[in-house]
Every structure is written in C-alpha cells, then in structure tokens.
C-alpha positions in Angstrom: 0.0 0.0 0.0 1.2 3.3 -0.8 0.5 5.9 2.1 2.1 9.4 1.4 0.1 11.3 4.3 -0.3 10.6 8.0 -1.0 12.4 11.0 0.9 11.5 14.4 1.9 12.7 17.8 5.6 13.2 18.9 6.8 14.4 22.8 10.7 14.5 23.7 11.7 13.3 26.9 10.7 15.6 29.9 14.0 16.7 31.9 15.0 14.7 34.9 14.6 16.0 38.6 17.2 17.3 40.5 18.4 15.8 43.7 17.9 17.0 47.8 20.9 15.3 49.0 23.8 15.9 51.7 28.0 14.5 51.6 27.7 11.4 53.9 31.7 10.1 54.9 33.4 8.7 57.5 34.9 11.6 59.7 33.8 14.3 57.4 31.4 16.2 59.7 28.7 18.6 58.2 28.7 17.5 55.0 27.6 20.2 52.1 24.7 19.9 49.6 25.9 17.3 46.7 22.5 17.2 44.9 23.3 16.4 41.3 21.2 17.6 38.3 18.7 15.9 36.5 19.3 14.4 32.9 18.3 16.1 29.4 15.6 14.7 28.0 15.6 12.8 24.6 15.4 14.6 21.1 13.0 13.2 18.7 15.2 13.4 15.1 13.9 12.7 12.0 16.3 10.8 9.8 16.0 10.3 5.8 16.1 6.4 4.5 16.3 5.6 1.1 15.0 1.8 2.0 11.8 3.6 2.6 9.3 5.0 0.3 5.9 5.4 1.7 4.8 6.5 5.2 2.9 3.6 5.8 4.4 2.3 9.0 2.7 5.6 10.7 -1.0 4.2 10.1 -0.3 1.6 12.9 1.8 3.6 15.4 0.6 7.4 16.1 2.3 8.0 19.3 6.4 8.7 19.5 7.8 9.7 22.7 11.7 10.1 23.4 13.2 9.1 26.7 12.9 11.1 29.4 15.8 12.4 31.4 17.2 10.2 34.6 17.0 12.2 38.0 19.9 14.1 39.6 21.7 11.9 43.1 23.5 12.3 45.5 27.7 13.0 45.2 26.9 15.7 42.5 25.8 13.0 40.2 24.0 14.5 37.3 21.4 12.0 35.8 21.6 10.3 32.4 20.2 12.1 29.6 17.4 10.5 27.9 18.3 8.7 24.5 16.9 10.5 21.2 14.4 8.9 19.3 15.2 8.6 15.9 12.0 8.6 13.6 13.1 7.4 10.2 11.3 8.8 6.8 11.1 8.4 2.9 13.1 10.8 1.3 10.9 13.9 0.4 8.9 14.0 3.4 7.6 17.5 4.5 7.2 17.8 8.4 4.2 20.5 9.2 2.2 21.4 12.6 -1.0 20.2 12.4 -2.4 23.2 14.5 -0.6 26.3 12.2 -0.2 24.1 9.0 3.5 25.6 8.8 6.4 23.5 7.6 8.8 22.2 10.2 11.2 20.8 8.1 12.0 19.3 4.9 13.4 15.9 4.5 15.1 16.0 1.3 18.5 16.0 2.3 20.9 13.3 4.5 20.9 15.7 7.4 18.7 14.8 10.4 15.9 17.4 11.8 15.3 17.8 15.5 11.8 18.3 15.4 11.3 17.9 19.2 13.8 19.2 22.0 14.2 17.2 24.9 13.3 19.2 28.2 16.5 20.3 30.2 17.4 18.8 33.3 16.4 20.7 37.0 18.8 21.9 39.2 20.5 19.8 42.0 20.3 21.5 45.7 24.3 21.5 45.6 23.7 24.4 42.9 21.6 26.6 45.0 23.8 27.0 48.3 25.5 30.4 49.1 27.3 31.6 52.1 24.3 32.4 53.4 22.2 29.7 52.7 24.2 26.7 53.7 22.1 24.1 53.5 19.6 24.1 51.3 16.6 21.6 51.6 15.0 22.0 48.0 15.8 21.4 44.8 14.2 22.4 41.0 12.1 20.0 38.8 13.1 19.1 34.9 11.3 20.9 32.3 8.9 19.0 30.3 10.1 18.3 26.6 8.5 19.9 23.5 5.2 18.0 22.3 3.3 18.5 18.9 0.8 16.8 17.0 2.5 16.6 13.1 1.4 15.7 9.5 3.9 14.0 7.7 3.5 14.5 3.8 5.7 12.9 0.8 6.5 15.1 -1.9 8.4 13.0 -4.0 11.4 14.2 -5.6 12.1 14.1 -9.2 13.0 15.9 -12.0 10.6 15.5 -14.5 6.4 15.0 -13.7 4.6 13.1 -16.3 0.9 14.6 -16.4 -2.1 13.5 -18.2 -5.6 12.3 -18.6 -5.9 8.2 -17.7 -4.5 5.7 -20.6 -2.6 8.2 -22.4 0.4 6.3 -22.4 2.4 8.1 -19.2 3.2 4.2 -18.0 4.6 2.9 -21.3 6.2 6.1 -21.8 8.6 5.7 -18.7 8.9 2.1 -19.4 10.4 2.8 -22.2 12.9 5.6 -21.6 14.2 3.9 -18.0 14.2 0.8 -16.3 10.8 1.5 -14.2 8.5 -1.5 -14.6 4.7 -0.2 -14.5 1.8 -1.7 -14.8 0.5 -1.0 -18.1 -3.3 -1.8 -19.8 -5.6 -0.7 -22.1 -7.9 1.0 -19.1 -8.2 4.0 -17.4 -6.5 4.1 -13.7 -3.8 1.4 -14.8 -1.4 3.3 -12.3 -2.8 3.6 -8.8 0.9 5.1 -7.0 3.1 7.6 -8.7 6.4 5.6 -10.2 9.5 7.0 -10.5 12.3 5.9 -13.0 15.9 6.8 -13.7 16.7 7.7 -16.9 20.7 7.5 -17.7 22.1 10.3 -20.4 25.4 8.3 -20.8 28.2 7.8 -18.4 27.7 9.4 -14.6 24.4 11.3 -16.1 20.8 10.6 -15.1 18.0 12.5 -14.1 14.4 11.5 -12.5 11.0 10.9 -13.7 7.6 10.4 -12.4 4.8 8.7 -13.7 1.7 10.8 -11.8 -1.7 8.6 -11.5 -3.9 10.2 -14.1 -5.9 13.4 -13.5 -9.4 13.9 -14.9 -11.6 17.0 -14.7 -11.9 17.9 -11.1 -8.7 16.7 -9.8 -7.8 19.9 -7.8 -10.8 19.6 -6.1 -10.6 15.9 -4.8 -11.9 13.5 -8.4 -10.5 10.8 -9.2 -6.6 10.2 -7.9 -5.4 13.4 -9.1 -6.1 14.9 -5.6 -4.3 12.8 -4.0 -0.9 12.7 -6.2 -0.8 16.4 -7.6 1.3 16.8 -4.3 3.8 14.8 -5.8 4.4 17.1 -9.3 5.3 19.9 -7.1 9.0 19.5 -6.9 9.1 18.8 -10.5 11.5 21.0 -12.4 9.8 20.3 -15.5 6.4 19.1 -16.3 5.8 17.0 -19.6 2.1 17.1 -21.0 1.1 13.9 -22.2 -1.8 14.1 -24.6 -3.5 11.3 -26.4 -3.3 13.3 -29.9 -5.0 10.7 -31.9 -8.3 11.1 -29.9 -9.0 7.1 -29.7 -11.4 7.3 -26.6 -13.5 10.6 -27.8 -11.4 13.7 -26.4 -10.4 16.3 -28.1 -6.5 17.1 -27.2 -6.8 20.8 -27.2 -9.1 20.3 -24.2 -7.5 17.9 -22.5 -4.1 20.0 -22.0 -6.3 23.0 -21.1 -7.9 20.9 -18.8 -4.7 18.9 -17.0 -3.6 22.6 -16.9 -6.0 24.4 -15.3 -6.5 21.4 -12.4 -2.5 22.0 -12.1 -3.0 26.0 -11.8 -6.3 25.2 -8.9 -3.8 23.3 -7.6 -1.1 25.5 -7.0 -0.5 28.6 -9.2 3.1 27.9 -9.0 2.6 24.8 -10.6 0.6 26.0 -13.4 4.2 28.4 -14.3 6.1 25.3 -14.4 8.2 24.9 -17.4 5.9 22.6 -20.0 6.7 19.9 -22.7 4.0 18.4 -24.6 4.2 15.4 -25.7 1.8 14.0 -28.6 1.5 10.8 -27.9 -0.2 7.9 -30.3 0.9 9.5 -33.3 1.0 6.2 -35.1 -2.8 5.8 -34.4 -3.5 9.5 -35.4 -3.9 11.1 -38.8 -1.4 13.6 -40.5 -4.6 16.6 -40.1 -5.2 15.7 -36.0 -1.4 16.1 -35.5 -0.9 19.2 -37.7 -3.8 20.5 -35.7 -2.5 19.7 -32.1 0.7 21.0 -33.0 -0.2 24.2 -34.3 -2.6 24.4 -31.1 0.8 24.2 -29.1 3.2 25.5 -31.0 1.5 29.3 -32.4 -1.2 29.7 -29.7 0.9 28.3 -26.3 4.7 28.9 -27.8 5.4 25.4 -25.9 7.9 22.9 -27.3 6.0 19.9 -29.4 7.0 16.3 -30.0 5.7 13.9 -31.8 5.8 10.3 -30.4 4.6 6.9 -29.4 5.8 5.3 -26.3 4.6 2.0 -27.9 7.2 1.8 -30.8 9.6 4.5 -28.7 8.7 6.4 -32.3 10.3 10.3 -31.4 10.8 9.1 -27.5 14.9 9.2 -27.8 14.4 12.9 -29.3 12.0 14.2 -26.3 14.5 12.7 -23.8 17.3 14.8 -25.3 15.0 17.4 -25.4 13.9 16.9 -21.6 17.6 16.9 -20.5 18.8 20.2 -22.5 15.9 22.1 -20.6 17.0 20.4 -17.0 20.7 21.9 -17.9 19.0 25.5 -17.7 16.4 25.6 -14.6 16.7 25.7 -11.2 17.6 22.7 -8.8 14.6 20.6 -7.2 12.3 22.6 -5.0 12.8 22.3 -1.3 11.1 24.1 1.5 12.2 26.2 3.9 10.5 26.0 7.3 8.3 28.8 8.5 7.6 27.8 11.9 9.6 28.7 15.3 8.9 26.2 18.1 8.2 28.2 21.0 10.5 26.7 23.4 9.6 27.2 27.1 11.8 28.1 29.2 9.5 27.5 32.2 7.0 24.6 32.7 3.3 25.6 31.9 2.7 28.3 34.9 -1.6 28.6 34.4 -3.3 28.0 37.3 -7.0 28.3 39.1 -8.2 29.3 42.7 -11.9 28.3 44.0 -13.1 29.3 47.6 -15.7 26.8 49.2 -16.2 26.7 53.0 -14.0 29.4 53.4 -11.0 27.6 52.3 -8.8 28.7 49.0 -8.7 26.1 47.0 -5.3 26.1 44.3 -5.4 23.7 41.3 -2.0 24.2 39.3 -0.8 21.0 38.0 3.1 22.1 37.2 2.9 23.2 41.3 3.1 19.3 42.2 6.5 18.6 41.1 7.8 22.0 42.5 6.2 21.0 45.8 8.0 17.4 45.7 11.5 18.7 45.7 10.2 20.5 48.8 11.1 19.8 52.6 8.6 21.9 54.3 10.0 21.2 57.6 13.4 23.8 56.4 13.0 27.3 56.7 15.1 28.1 53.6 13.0 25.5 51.6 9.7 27.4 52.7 11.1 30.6 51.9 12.0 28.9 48.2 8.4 28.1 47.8 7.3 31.4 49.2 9.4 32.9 46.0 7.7 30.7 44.0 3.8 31.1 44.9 5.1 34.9 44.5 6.8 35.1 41.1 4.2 33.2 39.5 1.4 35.5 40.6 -0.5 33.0 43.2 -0.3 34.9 46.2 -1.1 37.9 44.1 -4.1 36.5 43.2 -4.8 35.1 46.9 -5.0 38.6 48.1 -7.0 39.9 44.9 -9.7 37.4 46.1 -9.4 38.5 49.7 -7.4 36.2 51.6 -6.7 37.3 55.1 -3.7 36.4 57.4 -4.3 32.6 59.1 -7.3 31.8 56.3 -6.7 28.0 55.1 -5.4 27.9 51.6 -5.0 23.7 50.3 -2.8 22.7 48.0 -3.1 19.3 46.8 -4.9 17.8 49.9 -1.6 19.7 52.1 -3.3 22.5 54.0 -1.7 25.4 55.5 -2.5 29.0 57.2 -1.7 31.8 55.0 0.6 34.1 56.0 2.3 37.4 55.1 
C-alpha cells in the first residue's frame, strides 16, 4: 500500500529532577549539599532512509515519545540524559504542525531534523547553596520536553512530472525511456501510486521521472486520484504534458491539455508556471490533419515545445528525452522548503493556574505546582522561603490577596493545607 500522508503525535523526553541530597563520609562532619542535576531529556530526530518509500508504517503507530531524562543523586551525580528517538522517513517527506499548517522541516537531504527538544534537566540542591544559605533543603524539577501533533506528507522528488488524462500512455512512456517497470493496460487508472524511474544520459548522467496517476476533470478539487498525487508534481523541475493526440477514446487534445492545466493551476498557481513539454502521444494511431492540428494548437497559440511520439514503438521518445535533458541543464535545482515555523520553546514549565473558595478555604489547582512542591522539605525554613518565591513570582499569592485572603485563612494545595501568611 502506498501511504504518502499521516498524522501523528511526537513528545521529547521531559528533563529529569534534581536531587535533595547531603555529603555522607566517615569523619567528614557537616557534609555540604551534593545534589546532582537531572538528565536532558531525549530529542525526537527525524532521519532520511532511502529503504523507505511510503509513510505507511505511521498508520499503525501514532504516538512517539523520546526518553525522558534520569534524575539528579547524590555525590553531584547529574542524571543520564534521555536517549533521542530517531523517527526514520522516505526521502521527500515534508514535516508541518498540524495546529498552524506551517512546515517544520524538509526531509530531502541526509541531514537529520530535530523536530522535538528534549526538556533540560532541573537543578541539584548542591547548585543553590550560598554563604548564606548553607544548607539548602529543595531542589528544581526538569522541564517537560517539547510535544506536537504533526502531519507527515511525501513530496516525491524528481526531476521531470509526467501529467495526463488516464490511458494516455504516461506508463509505457517511462517504461520505455528507464528501467521502471509499470503496470500497463488498455484502461483507465492502470497506475494507482506515482512511479519513479531513472533515466541514464550516458556515463555518470541521469536524471528523475515520475509517472503521476492520471488526472481527470476535477482533480484539484478531490476527483478521481489526481487529488491525491498532484502533491507529488510539485517538486518537478519540469512538467511533460502527455496528450493522447490521436483522440481514440472521444477527447479532443486541445481540451485535455487545457484541462490537465488548469487542475494543475487550482492546484497550485506555481505549478501552473512550471516549465511545459507536450508530448503527442499515439501518433501512429493518429492522422497527419489531428497532429498538424495539435501541433499548431501548441506550438502558435501556447509557444510550448511539441514532440511527436509513441511510447509504444519508442517512435520520437529518444528525441524528447534529449530534449527533456537540454531544458533540466537550464532551470533551477529541485524545489525544497524552507521551514516557517519557530517552536516556542519554554523556558519555564506551563505556569496557568485556578483558585476556588468553598467553606471558606482557597482552593489552588496548578498541575506544574506538584513537582515544585515534591522537591520540597517543608519542615526547612530556607525550603519554605524557596516556595514562598515561588507562589510569588508566578502571581498565586497575588491573586490570593485579589480574592481577599486574610492572614491565618486556610489555603489547600493538593490535599496539604496550610494557614496563609504574610
């Protein structure tokens, strides 16, 4: 099965906890603080793979997550960092954030992405003693590691897009000119993927082409397979019109290229601009007045480049390839993207919080607050004073008094209840 668009869920590893611990040795009295650091968290990296070349493993697994960060210990002992995870891709793949739609990153080259930072590790209690403050009882949580919910889309990358209405002869076409190996029959929607093949211009030469599904009227706007290939004609350099020009099924070829080309314009008005070879194909079915017609169609009125051919005797197919490679000597390499979105990275955990009053007591939910209060020893006086600053800084006790708190009311936290003070 060919997949070429999932969604999925990433998170990097959260950053371990540092430690609350004190030098312990024989006939060393008062040990110090030696509270290490916690551990970085993992990076999730997304690596090319040329083995690959469809997304399809991401329809049965959704969820990545990266190790998290091992907590700080005793002995200044900093924790492990938490291993990357390393999310391997077909080559093409464009990275976007499903909430924005902007692209993260671009898969096209061998260098991986870091899509997802690992959260840093929290500071030890060895890190936060002073002159003045000796021994201090508390020490600082990680920080959680970047999250996001991601669309993973292949754009594949070759040189040269063949376009066309069904069973115009795109498959036998680049059968003929590389070693691909399509299927190929006398009905409409032979080719269900895109194909690519390699075709060599003599010794250490080559370029790409792409056999695109066929496109019908409607296309842009989700008919047929069009919709769901014309992604993969955007990183064409150059775009080669197949037309049927003998006609054989009913259609005139005037209207077919001006239809193929105005679903590629919906599409993308970029795309529409793309440099354009047509290609009259079954000329040994047509007569001498259709291709005269066609060509002076393309040639006057468009000012396009015209080749006569059929892919099934390789009749004019050696001349279009030479044709196809002088053009690729003049334009611009393959498209890549440049990302547009800046990952906000916090520097702080998540800092919202709510305050309800029932039966007189002040109620505070803030999630984050639990791992701040864990690396607390509320029987020290500095350690108090550390969680003072903190209710402070982040506007809780501002709020407290806002709502009217008065000196010895109750205030809970997490089932712990204390007297407010000032």
């Amino acid at each position: 099965m060919f997949v070429d668009s999932v969604k999925i869920k990433i998170k990097a590893g959260d950053g371990g906890d540092g430690a609350v611990a004190f030098h312990r040795e024989k006939y060393v009295a008062s040990g110090g603080p030696d509270g290490g650091d916690g551990g970085k968290g993992g990076d999730v990296v997304f690596q090319v793979d040329d083995n690959l070349s469809t997304l399809i493993d991401f329809r049965y697994k959704t969820k990545y997550n990266a190790e998290r960060g091992e907590n700080g210990r005793g002995n200044n002992c900093t924790g492990r960092n938490g291993q990357d995870l390393v999310i391997r891709v077909p080559r093409g793949t464009v990275v976007r954030d499903l909430k924005s739609g902007k692209i993260m990153a671009d898969l096209s080259s061998d260098e991986p992405q870091i899509i997802a930072h690992g959260g840093k590790g929290g500071k030890g209690n060895a890190r936060f003693a002073t002159p003045t403050r000796q021994i201090p009882r508390f020490a600082k949580p990680g920080f959680p590691g970047e999250g996001f919910e991601i669309s993973l889309e292949l754009k594949l990358l070759a040189d040269v897009g063949l376009v066309g209405f069904p069973n115009v002869g795109k498959s036998t076409l680049i059968s003929v000119v590389s070693a691909a190996k399509p299927k190929i029959a006398n009905y409409h929607f032979t080719t269900l993927v895109p194909v690519l093949g390699v075709v060599k211009m003599g010794e250490g030469n080559s370029f790409v082409m792409a056999d695109i599904p066929g496109l019908i009227e409607g296309a842009s706007e989700g008919v047929g397979l069009g919709h769901a290939f014309l992604r993969h004609v955007e990183r064409c350099r150059l775009i080669v019109n197949v037309v049927d020009v003998s006609g054989s099924e009913g259609r005139d070829p005037a209207e077919d290229f001006k239809l193929i080309n105005s679903e590629l314009t919906k599409f993308s008005a970029e795309l529409g601009e793309r440099p354009q070879i047509v290609a009259a194909n079954k000329c040994d079915m047509a007569t001498p007045e259709q291709i005269a017609a066609f060509r002076s169609f393309v040639e006057e009125d468009l000012g396009l480049p015209f080749f006569e051919i059929s892919a099934a005797t390789t009749q004019g197919t050696q001349e279009l390839v030479a044709e196809i490679w002088n053009q690729l000597q003049t334009l611009p390499p393959i498209l890549q993207y440049e990302p547009d979105y800046i990952p906000e990275i916090a520097e702080e955990p998540d800092q919202s919080f709510d305050i309800k009053v029932e039966n007189e007591i002040y109620y505070i939910d803030a999630p984050w607050l639990e791992k701040v209060l864990a690396g607390v020893n509320m029987d020290d006086y500095e350690s108090l004073q550390y969680f003072q600053r903190v209710l402070r800084n982040t506007g809780i006790i501002d709020r407290l008094e806002e709502m009217g708190i008065q000196e010895g009311d109750t205030v809970d936290l997490f089932g712990w209840q204390f007297d407010f003070v000032y």
